[in-house]
GUNU-914547 format. One line per field, with one value per residue (C-alpha): residue number from 0; residue in one letter; x, y, z. Coordinates in steps of 0.001 Angstrom, whole numbers, plus 500000, padded with zeros to 6 digits. Layout:
N
nr	(NUM, ...)
rest	(A, ...)
x	(X, ...)
y	(Y, ...)
z	(Z, ...)
This chain:
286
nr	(0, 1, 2, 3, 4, 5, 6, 7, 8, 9, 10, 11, 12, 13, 14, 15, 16, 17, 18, 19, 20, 21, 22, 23, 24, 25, 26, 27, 28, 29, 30, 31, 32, 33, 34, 35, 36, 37, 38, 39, 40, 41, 42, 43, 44, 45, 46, 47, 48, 49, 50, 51, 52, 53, 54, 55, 56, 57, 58, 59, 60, 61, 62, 63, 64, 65, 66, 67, 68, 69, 70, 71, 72, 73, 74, 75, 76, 77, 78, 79, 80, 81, 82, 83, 84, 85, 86, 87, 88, 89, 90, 91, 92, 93, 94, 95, 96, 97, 98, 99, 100, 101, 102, 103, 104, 105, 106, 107, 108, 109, 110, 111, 112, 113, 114, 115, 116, 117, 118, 119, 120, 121, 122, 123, 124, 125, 126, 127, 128, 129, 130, 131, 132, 133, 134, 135, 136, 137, 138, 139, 140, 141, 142, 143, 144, 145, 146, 147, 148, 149, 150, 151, 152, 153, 154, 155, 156, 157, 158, 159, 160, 161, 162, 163, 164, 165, 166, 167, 168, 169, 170, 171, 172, 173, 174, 175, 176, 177, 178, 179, 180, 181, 182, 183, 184, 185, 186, 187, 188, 189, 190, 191, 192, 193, 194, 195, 196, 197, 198, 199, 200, 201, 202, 203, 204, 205, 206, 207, 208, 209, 210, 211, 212, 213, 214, 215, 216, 217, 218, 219, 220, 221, 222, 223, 224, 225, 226, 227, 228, 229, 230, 231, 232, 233, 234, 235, 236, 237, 238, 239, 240, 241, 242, 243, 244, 245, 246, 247, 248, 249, 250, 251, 252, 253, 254, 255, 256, 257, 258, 259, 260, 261, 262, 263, 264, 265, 266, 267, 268, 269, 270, 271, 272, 273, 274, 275, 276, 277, 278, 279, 280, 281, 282, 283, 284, 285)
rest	(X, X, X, X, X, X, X, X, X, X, X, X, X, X, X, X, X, X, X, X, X, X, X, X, X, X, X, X, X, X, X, X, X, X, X, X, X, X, X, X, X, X, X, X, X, X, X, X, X, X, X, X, X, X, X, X, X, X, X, X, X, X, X, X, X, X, X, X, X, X, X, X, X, X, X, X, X, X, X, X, X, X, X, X, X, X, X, X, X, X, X, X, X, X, X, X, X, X, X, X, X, X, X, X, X, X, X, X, X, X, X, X, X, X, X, X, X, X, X, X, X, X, X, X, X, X, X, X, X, X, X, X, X, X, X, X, X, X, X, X, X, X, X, X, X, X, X, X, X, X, X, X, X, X, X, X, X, X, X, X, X, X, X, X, X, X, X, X, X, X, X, X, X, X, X, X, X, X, X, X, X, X, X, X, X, X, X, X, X, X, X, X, X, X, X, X, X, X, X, X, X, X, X, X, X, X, X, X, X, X, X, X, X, X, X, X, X, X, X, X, X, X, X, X, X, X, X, X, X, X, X, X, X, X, X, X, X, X, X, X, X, X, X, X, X, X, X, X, X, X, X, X, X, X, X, X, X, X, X, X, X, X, X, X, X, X, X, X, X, X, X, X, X, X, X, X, X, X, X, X, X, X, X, X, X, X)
x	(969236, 966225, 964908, 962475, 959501, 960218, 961524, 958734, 956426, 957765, 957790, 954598, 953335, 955459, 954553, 950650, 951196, 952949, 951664, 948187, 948300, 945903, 947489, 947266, 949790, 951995, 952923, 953517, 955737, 957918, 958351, 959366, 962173, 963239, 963219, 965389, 967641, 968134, 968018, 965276, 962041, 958912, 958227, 962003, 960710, 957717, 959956, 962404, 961025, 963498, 965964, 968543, 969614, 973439, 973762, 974368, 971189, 969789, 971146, 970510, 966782, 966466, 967830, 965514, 962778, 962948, 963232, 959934, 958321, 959550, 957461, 959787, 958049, 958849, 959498, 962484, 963717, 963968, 964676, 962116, 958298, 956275, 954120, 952115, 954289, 957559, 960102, 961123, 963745, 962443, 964421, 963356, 963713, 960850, 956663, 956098, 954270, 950765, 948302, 945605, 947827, 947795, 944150, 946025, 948232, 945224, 943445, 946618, 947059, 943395, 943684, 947053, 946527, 948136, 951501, 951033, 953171, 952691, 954122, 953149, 954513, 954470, 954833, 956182, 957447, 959233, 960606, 959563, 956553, 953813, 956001, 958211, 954933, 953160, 956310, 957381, 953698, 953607, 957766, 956656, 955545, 957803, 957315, 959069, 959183, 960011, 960667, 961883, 963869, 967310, 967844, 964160, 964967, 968508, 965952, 963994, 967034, 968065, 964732, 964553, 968327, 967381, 964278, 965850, 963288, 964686, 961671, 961199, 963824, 963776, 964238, 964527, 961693, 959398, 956188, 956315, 959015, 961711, 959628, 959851, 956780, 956963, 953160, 952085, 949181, 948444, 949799, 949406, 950195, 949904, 951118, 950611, 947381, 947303, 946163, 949142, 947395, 946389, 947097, 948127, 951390, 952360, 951360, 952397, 954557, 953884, 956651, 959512, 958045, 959571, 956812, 957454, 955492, 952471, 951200, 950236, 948397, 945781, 942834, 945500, 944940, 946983, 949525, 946443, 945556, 948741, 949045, 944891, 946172, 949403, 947993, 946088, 949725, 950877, 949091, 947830, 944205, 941985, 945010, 944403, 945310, 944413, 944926, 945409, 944128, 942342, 939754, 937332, 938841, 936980, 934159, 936931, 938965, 936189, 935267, 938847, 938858, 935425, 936677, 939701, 937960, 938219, 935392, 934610, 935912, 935072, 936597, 937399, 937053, 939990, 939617, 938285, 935269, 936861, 937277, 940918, 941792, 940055, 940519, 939512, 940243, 941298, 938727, 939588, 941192, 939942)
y	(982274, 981322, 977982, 976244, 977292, 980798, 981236, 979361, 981404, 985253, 984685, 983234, 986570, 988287, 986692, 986851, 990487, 991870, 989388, 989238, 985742, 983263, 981706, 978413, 979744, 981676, 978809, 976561, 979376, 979755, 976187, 975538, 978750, 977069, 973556, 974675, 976430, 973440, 971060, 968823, 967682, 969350, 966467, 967037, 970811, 969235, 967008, 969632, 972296, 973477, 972596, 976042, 977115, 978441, 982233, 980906, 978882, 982452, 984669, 982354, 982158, 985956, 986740, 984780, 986077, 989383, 988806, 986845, 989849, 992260, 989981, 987616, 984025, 981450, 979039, 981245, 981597, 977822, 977153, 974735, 973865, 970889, 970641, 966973, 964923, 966082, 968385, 971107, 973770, 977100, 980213, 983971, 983007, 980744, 980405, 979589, 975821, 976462, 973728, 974894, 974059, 970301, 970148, 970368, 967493, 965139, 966115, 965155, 961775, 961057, 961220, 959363, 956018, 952880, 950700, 952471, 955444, 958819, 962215, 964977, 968631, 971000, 975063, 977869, 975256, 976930, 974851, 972191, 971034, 970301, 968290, 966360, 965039, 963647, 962102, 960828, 958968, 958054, 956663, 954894, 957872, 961005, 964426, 967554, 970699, 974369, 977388, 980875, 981382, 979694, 980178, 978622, 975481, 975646, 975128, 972372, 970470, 970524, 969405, 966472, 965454, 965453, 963635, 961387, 961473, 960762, 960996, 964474, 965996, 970035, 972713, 976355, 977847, 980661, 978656, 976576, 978213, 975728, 972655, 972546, 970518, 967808, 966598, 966060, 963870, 966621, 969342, 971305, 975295, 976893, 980189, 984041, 984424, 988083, 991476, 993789, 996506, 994054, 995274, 992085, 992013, 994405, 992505, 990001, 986729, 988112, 991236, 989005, 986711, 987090, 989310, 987133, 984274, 986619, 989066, 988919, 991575, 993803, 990888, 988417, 986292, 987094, 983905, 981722, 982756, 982505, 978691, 978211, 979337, 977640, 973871, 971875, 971959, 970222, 968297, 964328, 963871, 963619, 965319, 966897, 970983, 972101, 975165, 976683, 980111, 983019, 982751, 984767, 983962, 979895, 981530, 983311, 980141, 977804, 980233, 980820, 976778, 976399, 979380, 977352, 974669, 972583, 969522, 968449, 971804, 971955, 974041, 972282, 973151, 973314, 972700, 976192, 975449, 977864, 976844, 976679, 974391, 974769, 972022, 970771, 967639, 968526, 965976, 963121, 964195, 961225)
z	(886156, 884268, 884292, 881124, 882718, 883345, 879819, 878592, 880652, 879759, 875993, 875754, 877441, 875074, 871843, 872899, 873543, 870856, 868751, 869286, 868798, 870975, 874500, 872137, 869489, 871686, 874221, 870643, 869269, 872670, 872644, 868995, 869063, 873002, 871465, 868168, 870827, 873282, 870199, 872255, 871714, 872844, 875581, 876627, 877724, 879608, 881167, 883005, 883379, 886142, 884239, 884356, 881072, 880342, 879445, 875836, 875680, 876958, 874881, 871934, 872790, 873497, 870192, 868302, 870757, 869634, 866015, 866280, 867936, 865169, 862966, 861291, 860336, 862805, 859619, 858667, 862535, 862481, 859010, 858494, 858555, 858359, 855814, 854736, 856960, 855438, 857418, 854959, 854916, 853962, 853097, 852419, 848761, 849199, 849782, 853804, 852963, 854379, 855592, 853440, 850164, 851642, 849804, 846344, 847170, 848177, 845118, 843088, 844973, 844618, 840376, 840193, 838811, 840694, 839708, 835920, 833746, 835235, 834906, 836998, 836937, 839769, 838435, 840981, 842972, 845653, 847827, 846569, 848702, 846517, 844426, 847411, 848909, 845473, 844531, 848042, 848124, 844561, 844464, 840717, 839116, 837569, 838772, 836938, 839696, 837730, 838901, 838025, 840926, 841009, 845212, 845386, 843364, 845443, 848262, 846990, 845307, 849123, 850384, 847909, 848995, 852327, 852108, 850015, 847401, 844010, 841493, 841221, 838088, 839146, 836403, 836232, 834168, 833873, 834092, 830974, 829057, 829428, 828909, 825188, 824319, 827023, 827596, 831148, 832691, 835872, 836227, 839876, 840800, 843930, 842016, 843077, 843264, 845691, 844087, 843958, 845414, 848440, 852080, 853281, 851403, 854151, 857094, 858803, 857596, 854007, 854818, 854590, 851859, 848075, 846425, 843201, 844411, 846435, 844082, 840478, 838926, 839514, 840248, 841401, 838490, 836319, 836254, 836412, 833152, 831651, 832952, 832347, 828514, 827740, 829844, 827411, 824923, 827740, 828929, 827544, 826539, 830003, 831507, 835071, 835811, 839527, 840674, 844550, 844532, 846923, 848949, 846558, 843359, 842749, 840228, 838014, 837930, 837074, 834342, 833086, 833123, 831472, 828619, 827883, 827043, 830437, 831538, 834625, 836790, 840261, 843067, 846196, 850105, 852557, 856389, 856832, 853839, 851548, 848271, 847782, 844890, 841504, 838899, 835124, 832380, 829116, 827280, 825197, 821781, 819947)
């Protein structure tokens, strides 16, 4: 019978591997699939690790195991991922919340006025991420979340009942089609932004990713221009648009931005000194 450090032990072999993933990320990975299986916290495996586990707590772990080493995302094994201090359930129909798109969300924070009116809408919202953590730290303002996909808003409708975060109204919409002239003072995107052609879609957590929300054309930008076109009729005079996008992509956006008639555009740096998030004010109409 295997005990928690044994188990621990062999997958984290396994997963570095077959994985190729750093001693670091393996022993976090074996822990999060042993913790989802025992249903205990991560000090709880620390704790005991003598502690024998039944053949159903085996088999259970073993299973998940070896989907993880076929290459399935660990957010789908467990059904959920963390992402800017919210615990959000994530489904196949839905973006995998990355850190990096936690740089959008402090830029959107950072331009929301205090205790005053404020609407903010949050396009291609997937599961609802973007959107759940303005409006959970910014309870007085209203944030409208679209998306094309009705199992990803079925996802974030979930999230925001779970979270019990009532601000945010959810609609199903193919970027702004369904808005019918509602104005907006910020509007945020972390849209598809990949080139279709790109090799990554085939690697990796990408596989098992909906292709909807990945790729967009032949450059990648092909949904930022349709939302850089269609913003300023929705958005209020000095009205906020930021955009995530691609690692290489900042000088297009800034220029699709400054062509659209955009002030103030600047790209922004995420942890790793990319520039991730791209953003512009529509100026004053007086």
């Amino acid at each position: 019978m295997r005990n928690i450090a044994d188990t621990l032990r062999e997958a984290i072999t396994s997963i570095g591997d077959i994985l190729a993933l750093d001693p670091t990320a393996s022993r976090i990975e074996a822990q999060c699939l042993l913790q989802h299986v025992l249903s205990v916290p991560r000090v709880y495996l620390l704790a005991h690790p003598e502690q024998t586990l039944s053949e159903v707590q085996r088999d259970a772990f073993d299973a998940l195991l070896q989907r993880r080493l076929r290459g399935e995302p660990i957010a789908h094994l467990l059904g959920e991922r963390e992402f800017f201090g919210l615990n959000l359930k994530v489904s196949p129909a839905t973006l995998i919340p990355r850190p990096d798109t936690e740089l959008i969300v402090e830029l959107a924070l950072n331009r929301i006025p205090h205790a005053q009116p404020y609407r903010v809408l949050d396009m291609g919202t997937g599961s609802g991420a973007i959107a759940l953590a303005i409006a959970k730290h910014k309870p007085n303002i209203e944030v409208v979340a679209v998306d094309a996909s009705r199992d990803a808003l079925a996802v974030a409708i979930e999230n925001a009942g779970r979270l019990d975060i009532p601000n945010v109204h959810f609609m199903q919409s193919d970027w702004f089609s369904a808005l019918n002239g509602q104005h907006f003072d910020l509007i945020v995107s972390n849209p598809p932004y990949i080139s279709s052609g790109d090799i990554h879609l085939s690697q990796g957590d990408l596989r098992f990713e909906p292709l909807t929300a990945l790729a967009s054309g032949a450059d990648g930008l092909d949904d930022i221009r349709r939302i850089i076109s269609a913003a300023p009729q929705y958005l209020t005079s000095n009205g906020w648009l930021l955009l995530e996008h691609g690692y290489d992509q900042a000088g297009s956006v800034r220029d699709l931005l400054t062509q659209r008639g955009f002030v103030e555009v600047s790209s922004e740096k995420d942890l790793a000194g990319i520039e991730r998030v791209t953003g512009g004010k529509l100026p004053d109409s007086k």
